[in-house]
MARBA-3410 file (N, C-alpha, C, O; in Angstrom, 1 decimal):
52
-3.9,1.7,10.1,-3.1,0.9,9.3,-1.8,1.7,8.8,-1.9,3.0,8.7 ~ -0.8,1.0,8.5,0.1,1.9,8.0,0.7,1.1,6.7,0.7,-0.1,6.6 ~ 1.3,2.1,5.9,2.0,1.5,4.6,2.9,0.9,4.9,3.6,1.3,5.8 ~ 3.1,-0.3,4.3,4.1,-1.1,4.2,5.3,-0.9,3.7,6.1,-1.8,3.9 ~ 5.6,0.4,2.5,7.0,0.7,2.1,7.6,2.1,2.8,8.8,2.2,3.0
6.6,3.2,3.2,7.1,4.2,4.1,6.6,4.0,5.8,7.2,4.6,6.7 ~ 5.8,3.3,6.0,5.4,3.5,7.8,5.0,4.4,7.8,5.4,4.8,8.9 ~ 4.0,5.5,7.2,3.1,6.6,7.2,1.8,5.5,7.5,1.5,4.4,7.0 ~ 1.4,6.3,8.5,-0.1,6.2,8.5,-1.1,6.2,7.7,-1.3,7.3,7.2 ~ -2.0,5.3,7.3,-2.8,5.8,6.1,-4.1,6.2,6.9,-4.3,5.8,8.0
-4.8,7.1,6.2,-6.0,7.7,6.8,-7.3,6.6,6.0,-7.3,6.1,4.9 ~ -8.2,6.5,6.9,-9.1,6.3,6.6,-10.7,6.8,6.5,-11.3,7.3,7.5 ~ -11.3,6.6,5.6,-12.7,7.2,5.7,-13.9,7.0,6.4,-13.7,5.9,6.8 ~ -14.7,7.3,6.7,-16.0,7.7,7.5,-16.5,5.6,7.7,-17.1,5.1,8.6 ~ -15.9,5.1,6.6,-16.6,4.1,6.5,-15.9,2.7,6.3,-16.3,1.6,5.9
-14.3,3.1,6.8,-13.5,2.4,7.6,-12.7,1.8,6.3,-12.0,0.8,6.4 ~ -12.8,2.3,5.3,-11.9,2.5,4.1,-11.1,3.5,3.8,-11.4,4.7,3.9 ~ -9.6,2.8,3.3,-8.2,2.9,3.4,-8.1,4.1,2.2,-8.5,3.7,1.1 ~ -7.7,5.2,2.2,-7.1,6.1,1.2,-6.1,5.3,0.7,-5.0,5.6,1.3 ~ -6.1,4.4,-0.1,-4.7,3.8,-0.2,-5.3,2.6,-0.9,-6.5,2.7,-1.4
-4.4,1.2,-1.1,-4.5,0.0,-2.1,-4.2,-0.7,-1.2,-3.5,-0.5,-0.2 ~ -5.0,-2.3,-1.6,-3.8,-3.3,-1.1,-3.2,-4.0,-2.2,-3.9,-3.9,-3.2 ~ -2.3,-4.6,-2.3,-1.8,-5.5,-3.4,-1.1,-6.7,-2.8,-0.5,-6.8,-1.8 ~ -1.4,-8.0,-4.1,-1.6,-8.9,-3.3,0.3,-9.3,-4.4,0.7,-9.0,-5.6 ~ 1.0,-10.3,-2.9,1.9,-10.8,-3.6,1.8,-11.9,-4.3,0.8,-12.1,-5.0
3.0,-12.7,-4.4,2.8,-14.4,-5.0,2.0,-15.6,-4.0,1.6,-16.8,-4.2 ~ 2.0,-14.8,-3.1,1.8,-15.7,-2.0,0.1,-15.7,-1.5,-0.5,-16.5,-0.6 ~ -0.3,-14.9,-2.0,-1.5,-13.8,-1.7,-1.8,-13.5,-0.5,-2.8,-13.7,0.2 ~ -0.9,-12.9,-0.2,-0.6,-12.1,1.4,-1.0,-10.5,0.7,-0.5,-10.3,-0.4 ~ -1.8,-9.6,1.2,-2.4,-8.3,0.9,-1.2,-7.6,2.0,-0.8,-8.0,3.1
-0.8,-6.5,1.3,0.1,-5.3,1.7,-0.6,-3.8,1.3,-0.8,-3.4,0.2 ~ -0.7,-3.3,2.7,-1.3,-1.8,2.0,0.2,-0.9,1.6,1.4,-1.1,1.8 ~ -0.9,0.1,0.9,-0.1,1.0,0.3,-0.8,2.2,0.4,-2.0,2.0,0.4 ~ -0.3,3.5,0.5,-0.3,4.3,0.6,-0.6,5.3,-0.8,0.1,5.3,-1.8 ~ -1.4,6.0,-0.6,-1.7,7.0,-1.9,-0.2,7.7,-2.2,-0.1,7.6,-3.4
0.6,8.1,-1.9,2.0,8.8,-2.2,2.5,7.6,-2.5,2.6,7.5,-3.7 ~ 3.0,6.6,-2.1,4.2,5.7,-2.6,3.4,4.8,-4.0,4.0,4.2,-4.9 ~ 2.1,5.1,-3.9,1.2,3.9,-5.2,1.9,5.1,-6.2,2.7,4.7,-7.1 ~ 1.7,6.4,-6.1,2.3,7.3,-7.5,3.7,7.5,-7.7,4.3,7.9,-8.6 ~ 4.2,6.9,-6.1,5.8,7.0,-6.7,6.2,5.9,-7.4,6.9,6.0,-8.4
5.8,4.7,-6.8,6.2,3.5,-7.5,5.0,3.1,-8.5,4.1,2.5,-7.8 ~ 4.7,3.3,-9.8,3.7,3.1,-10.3,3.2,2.1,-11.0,2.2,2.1,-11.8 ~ 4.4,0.9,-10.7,3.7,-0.6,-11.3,3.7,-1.5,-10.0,4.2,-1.4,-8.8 ~ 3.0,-2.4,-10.7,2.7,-3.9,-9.2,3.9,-4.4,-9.0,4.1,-5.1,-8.1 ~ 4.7,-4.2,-9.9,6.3,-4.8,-9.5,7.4,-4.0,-9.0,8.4,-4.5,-8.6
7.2,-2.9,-9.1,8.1,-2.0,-8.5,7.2,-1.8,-7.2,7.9,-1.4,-6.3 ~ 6.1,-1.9,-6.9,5.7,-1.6,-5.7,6.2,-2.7,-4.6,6.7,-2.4,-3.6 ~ 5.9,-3.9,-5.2,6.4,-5.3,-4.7,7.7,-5.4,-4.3,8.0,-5.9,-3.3 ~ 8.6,-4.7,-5.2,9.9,-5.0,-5.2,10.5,-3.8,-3.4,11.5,-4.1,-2.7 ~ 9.7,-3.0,-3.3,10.3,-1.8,-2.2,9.4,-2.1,-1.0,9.4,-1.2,-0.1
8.5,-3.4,-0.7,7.6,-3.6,0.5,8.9,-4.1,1.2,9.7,-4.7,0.4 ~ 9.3,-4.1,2.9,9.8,-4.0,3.9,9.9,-5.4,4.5,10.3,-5.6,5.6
END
């Protein structure tokens, strides 16, 4: 999978879970996110606001 605001690959674990988030829009469409961009952008609206 990759993030939806950098295009980095997210790694996943042994058990096919995402190092990372998904967050759901208004529409409730799920977008992953990435462990580095969840701490750069650190609210649900600023993450929202920089998805691609």
């Amino acid at each position: 999978m990759k993030c939806e605001i950098c295009s980095k690959n997210i790694e996943t674990t042994f058990m096919n879970k995402i190092l990372g988030t998904y967050i759901k829009d208004d529409k409730g469409k799920k977008h992953t996110i990435c462990f580095e961009c969840q701490k750069k952008f650190n609210t649900k609206v600023k993450i929202l606001e920089n998805i691609k």
